[in-house]
N, C-alpha and C positions, 0 to 999 in steps of 0.2 A: 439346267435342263434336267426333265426327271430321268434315272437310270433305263437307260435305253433296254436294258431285259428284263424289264417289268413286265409282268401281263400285263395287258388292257384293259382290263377291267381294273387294276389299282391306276392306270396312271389317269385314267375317268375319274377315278373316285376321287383322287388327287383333286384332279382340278376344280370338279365342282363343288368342291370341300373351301379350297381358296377361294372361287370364284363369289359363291356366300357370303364370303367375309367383304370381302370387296364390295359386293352390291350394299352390304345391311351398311357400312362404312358411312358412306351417303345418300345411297337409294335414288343416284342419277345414272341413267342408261349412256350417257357419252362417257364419264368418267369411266366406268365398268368397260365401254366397247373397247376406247383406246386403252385401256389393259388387257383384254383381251387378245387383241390385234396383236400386242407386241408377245404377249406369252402362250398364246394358246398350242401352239407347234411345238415348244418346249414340253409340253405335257403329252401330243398323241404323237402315234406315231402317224409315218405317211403313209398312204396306202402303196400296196406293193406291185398292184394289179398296175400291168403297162398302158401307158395312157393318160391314168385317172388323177388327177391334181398334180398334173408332170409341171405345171409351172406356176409362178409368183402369184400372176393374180388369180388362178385357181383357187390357189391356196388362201388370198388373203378374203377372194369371196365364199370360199367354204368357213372360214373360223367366223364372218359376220354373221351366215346365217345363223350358225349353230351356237353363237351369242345372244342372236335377237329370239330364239326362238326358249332358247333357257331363259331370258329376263320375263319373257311373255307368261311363264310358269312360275315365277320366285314370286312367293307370300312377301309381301313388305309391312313392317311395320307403321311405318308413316301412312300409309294407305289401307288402315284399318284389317291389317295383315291380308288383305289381297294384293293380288294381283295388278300392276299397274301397265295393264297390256296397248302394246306398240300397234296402233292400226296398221292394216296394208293399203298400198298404195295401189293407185286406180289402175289396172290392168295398163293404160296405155303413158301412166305416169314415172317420171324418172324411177328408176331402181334404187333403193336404200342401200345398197353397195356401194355407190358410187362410180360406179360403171361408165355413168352415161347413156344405158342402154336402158328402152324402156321397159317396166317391172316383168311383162309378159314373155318377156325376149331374154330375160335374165334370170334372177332368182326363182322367178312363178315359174321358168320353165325346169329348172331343178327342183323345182318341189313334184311338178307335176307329172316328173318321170323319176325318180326316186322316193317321193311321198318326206310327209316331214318326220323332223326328227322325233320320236317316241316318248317328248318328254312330260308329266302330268305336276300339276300340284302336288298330287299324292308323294311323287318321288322327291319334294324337293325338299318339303315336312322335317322328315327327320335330320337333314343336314343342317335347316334352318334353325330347328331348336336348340342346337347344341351351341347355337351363336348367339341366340337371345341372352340378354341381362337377367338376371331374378325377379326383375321388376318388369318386364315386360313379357317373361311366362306367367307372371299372375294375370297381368293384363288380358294376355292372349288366353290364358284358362276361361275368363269370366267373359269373353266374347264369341257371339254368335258364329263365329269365325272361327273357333277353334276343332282343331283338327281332333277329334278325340280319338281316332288307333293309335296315330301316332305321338299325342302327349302321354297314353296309357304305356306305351311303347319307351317313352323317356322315360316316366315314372321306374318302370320295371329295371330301367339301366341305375338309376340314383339309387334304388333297392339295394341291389346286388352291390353295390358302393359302399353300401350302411349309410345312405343319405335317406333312414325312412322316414325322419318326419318330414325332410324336405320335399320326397314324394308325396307323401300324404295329404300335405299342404296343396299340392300341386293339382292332384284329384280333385280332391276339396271343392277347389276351386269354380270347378266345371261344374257342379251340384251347385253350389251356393250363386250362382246363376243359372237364369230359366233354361233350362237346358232343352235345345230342339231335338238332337237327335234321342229317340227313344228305341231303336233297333237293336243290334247283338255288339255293336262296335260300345255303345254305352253301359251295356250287360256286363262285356269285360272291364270296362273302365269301373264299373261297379262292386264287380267283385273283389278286382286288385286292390281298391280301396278298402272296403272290406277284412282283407286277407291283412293285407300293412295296418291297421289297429287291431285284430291280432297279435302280430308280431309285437307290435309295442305296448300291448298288456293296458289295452284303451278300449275294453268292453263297454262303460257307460257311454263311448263317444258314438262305438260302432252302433250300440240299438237307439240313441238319441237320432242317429244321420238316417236309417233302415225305417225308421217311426218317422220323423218328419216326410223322406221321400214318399211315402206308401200314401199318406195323407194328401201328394200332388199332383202324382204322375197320371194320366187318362190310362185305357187299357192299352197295352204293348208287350213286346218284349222285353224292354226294361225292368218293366211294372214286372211280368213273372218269374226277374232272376232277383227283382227285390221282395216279391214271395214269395223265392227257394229259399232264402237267407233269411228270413223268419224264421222259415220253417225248421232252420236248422235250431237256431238261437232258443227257439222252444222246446225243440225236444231237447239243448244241454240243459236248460233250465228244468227239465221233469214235467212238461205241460204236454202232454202227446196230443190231446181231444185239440192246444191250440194249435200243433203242430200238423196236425193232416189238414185242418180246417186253410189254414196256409197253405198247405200242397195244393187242396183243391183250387184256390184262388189264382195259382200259379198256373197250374193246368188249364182254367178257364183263359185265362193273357193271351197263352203261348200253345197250346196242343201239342203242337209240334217237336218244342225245346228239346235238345239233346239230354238236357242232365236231369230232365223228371223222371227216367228213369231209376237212374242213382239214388234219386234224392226217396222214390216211393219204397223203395228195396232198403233202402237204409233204417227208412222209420217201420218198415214191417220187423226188420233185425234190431232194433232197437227196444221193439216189442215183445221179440221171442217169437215172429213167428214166421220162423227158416220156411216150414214148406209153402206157406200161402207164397215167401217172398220167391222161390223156385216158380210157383202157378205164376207169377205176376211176370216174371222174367220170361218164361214162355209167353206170354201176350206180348212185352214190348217187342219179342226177340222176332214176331211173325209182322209185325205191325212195321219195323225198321225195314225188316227183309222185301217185304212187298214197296214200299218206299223207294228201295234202292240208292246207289249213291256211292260212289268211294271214302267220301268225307265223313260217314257211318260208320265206318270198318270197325274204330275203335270201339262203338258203343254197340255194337253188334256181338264183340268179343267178348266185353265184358257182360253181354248178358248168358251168355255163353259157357263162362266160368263157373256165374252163379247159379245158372240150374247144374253144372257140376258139382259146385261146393260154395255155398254163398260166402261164409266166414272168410275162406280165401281170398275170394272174388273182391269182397269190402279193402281187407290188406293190400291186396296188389292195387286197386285205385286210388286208396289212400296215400298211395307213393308221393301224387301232387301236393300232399299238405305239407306246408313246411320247408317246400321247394325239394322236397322229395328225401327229407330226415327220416332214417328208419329205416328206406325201403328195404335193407337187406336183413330186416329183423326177422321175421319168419323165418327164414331158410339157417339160420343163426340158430335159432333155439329148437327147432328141429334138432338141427347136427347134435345140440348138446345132451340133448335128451336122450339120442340114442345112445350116451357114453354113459360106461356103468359109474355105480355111485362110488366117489372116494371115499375112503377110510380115515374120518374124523376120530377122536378120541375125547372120554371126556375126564380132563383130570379131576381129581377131589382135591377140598379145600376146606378152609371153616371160615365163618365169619362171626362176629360178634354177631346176636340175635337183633341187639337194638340199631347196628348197621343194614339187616339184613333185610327186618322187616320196616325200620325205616325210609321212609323214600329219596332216593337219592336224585341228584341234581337232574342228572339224565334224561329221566323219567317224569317228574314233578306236573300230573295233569292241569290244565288253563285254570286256575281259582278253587282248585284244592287245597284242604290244609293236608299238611302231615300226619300222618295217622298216629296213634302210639301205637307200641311196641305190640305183637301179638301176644292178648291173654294167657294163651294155655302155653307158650313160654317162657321160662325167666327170662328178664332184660339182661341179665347176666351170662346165662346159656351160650353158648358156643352150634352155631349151625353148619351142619354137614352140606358143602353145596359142588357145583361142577364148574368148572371149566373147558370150552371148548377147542380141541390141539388143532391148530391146521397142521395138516401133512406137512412132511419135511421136501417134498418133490413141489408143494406147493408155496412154501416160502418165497422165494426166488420170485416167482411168478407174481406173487402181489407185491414185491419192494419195486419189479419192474414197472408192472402196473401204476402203481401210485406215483409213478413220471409222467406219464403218459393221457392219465385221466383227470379231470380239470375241476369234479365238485367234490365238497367234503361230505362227509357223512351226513345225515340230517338230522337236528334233535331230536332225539327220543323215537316216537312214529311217525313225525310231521313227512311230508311227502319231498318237501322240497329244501334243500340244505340253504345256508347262509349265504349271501353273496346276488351275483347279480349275474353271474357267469352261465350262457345256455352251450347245453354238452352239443348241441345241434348244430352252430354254425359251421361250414362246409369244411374248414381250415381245422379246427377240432376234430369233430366227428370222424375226420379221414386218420388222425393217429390212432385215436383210441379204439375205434375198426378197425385198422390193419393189425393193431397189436391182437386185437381176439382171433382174426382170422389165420395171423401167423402160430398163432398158440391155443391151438383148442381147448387144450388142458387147463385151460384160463376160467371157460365156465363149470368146472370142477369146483372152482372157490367160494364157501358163503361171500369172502367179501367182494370179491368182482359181482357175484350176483345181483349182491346187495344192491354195490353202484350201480349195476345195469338199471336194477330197475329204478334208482332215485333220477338217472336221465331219461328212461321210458315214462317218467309222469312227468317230464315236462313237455311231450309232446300232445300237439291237439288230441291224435288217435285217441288217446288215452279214455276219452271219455263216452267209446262205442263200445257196445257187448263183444262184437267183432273182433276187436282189437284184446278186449280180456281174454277173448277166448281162445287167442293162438297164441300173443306172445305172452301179456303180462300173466295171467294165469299159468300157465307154462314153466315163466322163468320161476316163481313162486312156490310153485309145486315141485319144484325139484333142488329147491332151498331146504326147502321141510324135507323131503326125503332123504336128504344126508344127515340132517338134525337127525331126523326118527331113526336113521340105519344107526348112528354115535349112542342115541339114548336108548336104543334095542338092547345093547350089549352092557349097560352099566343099570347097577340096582339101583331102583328108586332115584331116576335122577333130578336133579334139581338147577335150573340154571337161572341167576341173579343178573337184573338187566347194571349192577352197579360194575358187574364184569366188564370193560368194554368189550372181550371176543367175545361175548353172547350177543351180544347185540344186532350182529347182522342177520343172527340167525335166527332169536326172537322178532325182530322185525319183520321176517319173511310172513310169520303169523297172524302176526296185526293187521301186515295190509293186505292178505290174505284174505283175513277174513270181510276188509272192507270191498276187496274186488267179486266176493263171492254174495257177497248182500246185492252189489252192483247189478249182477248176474241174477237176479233174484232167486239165488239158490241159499234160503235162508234158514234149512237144515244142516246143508254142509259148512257154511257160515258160523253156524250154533257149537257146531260139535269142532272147530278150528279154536273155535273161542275156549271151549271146554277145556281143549287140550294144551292149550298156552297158558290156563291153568293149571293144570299139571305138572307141566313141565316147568313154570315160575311162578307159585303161590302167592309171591309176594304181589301181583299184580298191582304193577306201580300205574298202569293206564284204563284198570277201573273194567276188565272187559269181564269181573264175575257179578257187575247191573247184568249185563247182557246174558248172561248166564239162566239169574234169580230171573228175568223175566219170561225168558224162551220157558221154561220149568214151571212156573205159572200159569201160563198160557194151553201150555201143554197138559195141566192137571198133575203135577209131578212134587207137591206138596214137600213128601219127606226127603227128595234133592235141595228143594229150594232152600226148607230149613237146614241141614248141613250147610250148603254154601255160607248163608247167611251169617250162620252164628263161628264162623271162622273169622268173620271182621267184627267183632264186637261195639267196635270206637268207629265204626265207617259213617260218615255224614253223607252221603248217599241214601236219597229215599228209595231206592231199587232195593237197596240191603234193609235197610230197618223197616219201611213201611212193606214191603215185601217179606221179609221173616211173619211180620206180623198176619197178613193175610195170609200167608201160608198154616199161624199157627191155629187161625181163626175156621180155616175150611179143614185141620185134623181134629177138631173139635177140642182144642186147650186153652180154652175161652181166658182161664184166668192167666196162663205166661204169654196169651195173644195179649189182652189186655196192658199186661206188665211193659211189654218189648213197645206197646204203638203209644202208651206213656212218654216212653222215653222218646220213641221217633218225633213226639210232638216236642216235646222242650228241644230237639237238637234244629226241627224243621219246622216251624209252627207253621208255615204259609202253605205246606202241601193241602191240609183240612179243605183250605178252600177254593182251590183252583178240583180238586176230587168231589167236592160235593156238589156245587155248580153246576145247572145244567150249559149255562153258554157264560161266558167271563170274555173280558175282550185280553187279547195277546197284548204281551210285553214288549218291550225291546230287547231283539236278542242278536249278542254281540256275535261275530260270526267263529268261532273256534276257541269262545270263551261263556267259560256257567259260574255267575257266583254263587258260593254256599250261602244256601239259606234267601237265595234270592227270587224272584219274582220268574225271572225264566229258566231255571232250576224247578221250579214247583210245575210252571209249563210244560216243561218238556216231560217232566215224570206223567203230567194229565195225558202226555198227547198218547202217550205207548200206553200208560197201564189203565185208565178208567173204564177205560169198554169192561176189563177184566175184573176190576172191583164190581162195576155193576153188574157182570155175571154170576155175581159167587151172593147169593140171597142171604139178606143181610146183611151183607157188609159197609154198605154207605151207611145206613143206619146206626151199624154198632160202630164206623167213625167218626158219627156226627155226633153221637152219645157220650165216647169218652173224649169228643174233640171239646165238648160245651163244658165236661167236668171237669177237662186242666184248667180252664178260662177261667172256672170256678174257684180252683183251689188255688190258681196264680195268685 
């Protein structure tokens, strides 16, 4: 018997949990009734009310009906997962009780003054599936028959399991058969699918499924939340013209849809353009308002937020992504900002020159060579460099740390450390949170910083203005601010990425300046770069191209040449073919000449990807440039050409002494 001071509602859940198993067992309604019959009273309890099933056969006619009336509702799989429903019996025909009394007289007259029991397919769904075989959820996915809330509903449980591809699969399923329903119940099944190749790092899979679907679906709602999901997919990809053009198609489906909102305010914030997305939030805010509806509320809110503060407004909705990783990051870097800057220090040290300015492992850019030594050094020289001290209040704090947080450092500037480990999963994220919230003192540290942000890019957010521009820019900026408070106080300081404690700190810089390109803030980007010059000469990650070319660009001639001629041995055509055009527009025709000599024998393929007016692209490998290669010389066309062909004469006078090495080769 089940424990008698159960509520009711488990010792229900109970039985119709068993009773499932029993039906799917054989899928015959006698086998099931006579188990029924003997256990059904072990599970409820009796009513209490005087009177009411006061005796046996009461009772054994109340457990039939509420037998017959749950088999009439269970999906069966033998029966093409319907229903294999029990007719009723002709009003003046025996009672299926077994009474002996006729139907009218017996059961029909308890239904007809009580009404029947409340039970649907829909309820029976999700206790059914949890009994199905593997083989017969595929089945049941690829059938017109399938329940899709509720298989999207298992899905989300096998999720949270870390059964995703099992989910996935599952979904899957339901697509790769002609799918009838096109409403909001397949919208979500859509997305969930969606979201789980995501999570499993299956982007060719996700725009393969999102491209074949769009190509079948008729107009629906379906159809407009699979192009909202375009329209995201484009804007990560950098195509906005295909990304609204999606919005719109979506908009045409669905008018209606809740999350066109979201999605039009996001690609307006994606654009830079906060106030239009304030104007646009006022329209949907008056358009939902007039609608009405309690089932609104949420998206009423959030438009709400966003004519307060749209930046916000995107963080706080973003909560969903990821199952809600992060949410408490804003109010996190907030707190840490308002805390004054600790007191870094920078020891002096020396290093050998040919260490110094040799590139070290660290560091070492995708298909660079090694540079030699710097010229206007002896390789023998001794160089004065820094070391950066964490505080002694902050020792303690990063040995604890480093229990607690689960990714290593990452090479060099790359984004993402080694391993296969995400700081996100729930069981994670909840130590190495608690640890910051218990110790504020914690974002004090380059290196917690560091880490913060090398698990802040593994999140989706990551790749919205929105998101650069309350946490990741944030944490960043206030990495370099302790750097700059440490390097305020020491002469001419110098810090060597072969240090490992510069490293978190020089990092801040690098991806700095990549979050601030992101942001198309491409002066303050320029001048981040500048200063990570500064501060490490030896620029073992190549960001004085970026330099020499912002200086170009800008008309800045006699900077470019200084940068330039500080890398002597650089195979870099930003540095040599750049010196050169800088020395050609101060009018030093002949050491312009001398320097784009040499640029040719180290580069000979730049000549003609530069002189070209159209050349077809190469293959370029994604986070790697060979010297002297084919998309090496591309990628120098794509930035600097406009700029050669601005400066009068200069294609000319490198097509002139490009034909005379050829000559004298």
């Amino acid at each position: 018997m089940y424990p008698a001071d159960s509520p009711p509602e488990n010792r229900l859940q109970a039985y119709i949990d068993i009773a499932i198993r029993v039906i799917l067992k054989k899928e015959d309604f006698a086998e099931f009734a006579a188990w029924s019959e003997e256990y059904f009273w072990s599970f409820m309890p009796l009513p209490t009310e005087p009177g009411l099933l006061s005796d046996a056969e009461e009772q054994r006619r109340a457990a039939i009906l509420f037998t017959r009336q749950m088999w009439n509702v269970t999906p069966l799989p033998g029966n093409d997962y319907r229903p294999r429903t029990l007719p009723d019996p002709e009003r003046n025909a025996p009672c299926f009780c077994g009474s002996g009394r006729k139907y009218k007289q017996c059961c029909r007259a308890v239904i007809d003054e009580v009404g029947s029991i409340p039970f649907t397919k829909e309820m029976m769904w999700p206790v059914v599936l949890h009994h199905l075989t593997k083989a017969q959820l595929t089945d049941l996915a690829r059938s017109p028959q399938a329940p899709v809330a509720a298989l999207t509903e298992y899905a989300s449980e096998l999720a949270e399991k870390g059964k995703l591809r099992e989910a996935a699969k599952l979904l899957r399923g339901m697509f790769d058969a002609p799918i009838r329903d096109h409403g909001e119940d397949a919208g979500h099944a859509f997305d969930a699918l969606c979201n789980l190749y995501d999570e499993l790092n299956q982007s060719k899979q996700k725009i393969e499924f999102v491209t074949t679907l769009l190509s079948s679906l008729p107009r629906s709602p379906l159809r407009s939340s699979v192009h909202q999901r375009m329209s995201v997919i484009l804007m990560d990809a950098g195509e906005p013209l295909g990304a609204w053009k999606a919005f719109e198609l979506a908009q045409q489906d669905a008018p209606g849809d809740p999350g066109l909102p979201i999605l039009e305010i996001n690609l307006l914030l994606s654009s830079g353009e906060r106030a239009q997305a304030r104007e646009r939030a006022a329209f949907w805010l008056r358009a939902l308002e007039r609608k009405g509806g309690d089932d609104l509320d949420l998206e009423i809110e959030f438009l709400k937020q966003v004519i307060a503060d749209p930046d916000a407004a995107m963080l706080a909705a973003s909560s969903g992504m990821d199952q809600g990783a992060g949410s408490w990051l804003g109010d996190w870097v907030a707190e840490i900002n308002a805390r004054p800057l600790p007191q870094y220090t920078l020891q002096e040290s020396f290093m050998e020159s040919a260490d110094y300015f040799g590139l070290p492992d660290d560091g070492q850019q995708a298909g660079q060579e090694k540079p030699e030594p710097h010229e206007t050094v002896a390789s023998s020289a001794r160089i004065r460099v820094h070391q950066l001290e964490t505080p002694p209040s902050l020792e303690k704090i990063e040995k604890q740390w480093r229990k607690v947080f689960p990714l290593e450092a990452p090479f060099s500037t790359q984004d993402m450390p080694f391993g296969e480990t995400y700081a996100w999963d729930e069981d994670i994220e909840d130590r190495w949170r608690g640890f910051l919230q218990k110790h504020p003192q914690a974002g004090d540290s380059l290196v917690v910083l560091d880490d913060v942000v090398t698990a802040v890019r593994q999140l989706q957010q990551v790749h919205y203005p929105w998101f650069d521009r309350l946490v990741h820019k944030p944490l960043l900026d206030r990495a370099m601010r302790i750097t700059e408070e440490a390097a305020r106080r020491t002469e001419h300081p110098r810090l060597a990425w072969l240090i490992a404690e510069n490293r978190p700190a020089l990092r801040a810089f690098a991806r700095s300046f990549s979050v601030n390109m992101n942001l198309e803030l491409e002066d303050e980007a320029t001048a981040i770069a500048r200063r990570l010059l500064e501060l490490s000469p030896d620029d073992n990650h190549g960001f004085r191209t970026i330099v020499i070319n912002a200086d170009l660009r800008a008309g800045d001639d006699r900077a470019a040449i200084a940068l330039s001629e500080a890398y002597p041995h650089d195979l870099n055509p930003e540095t040599s073919y750049g010196h050169a055009l800088a020395l050609f527009r101060s009018g030093r025709l002949e050491s312009a000449t001398e320097v784009l000599r040499k640029g040719i024998a180290d580069l000979p393929l730049i000549p003609k990807y530069l002189l070209r007016d159209s050349i077809r692209k190469p293959k370029i490998a994604p986070g790697y440039i060979s010297v002297r290669g084919d998309d090496q010389a591309w990628i120098y066309r794509e930035e600097m050409r406009q700029t050669w062909k601005d400066t009068p004469g200069a294609l000319s006078w490198l097509e002139s002494i490009s034909k005379d090495s050829r000559v004298r080769t």
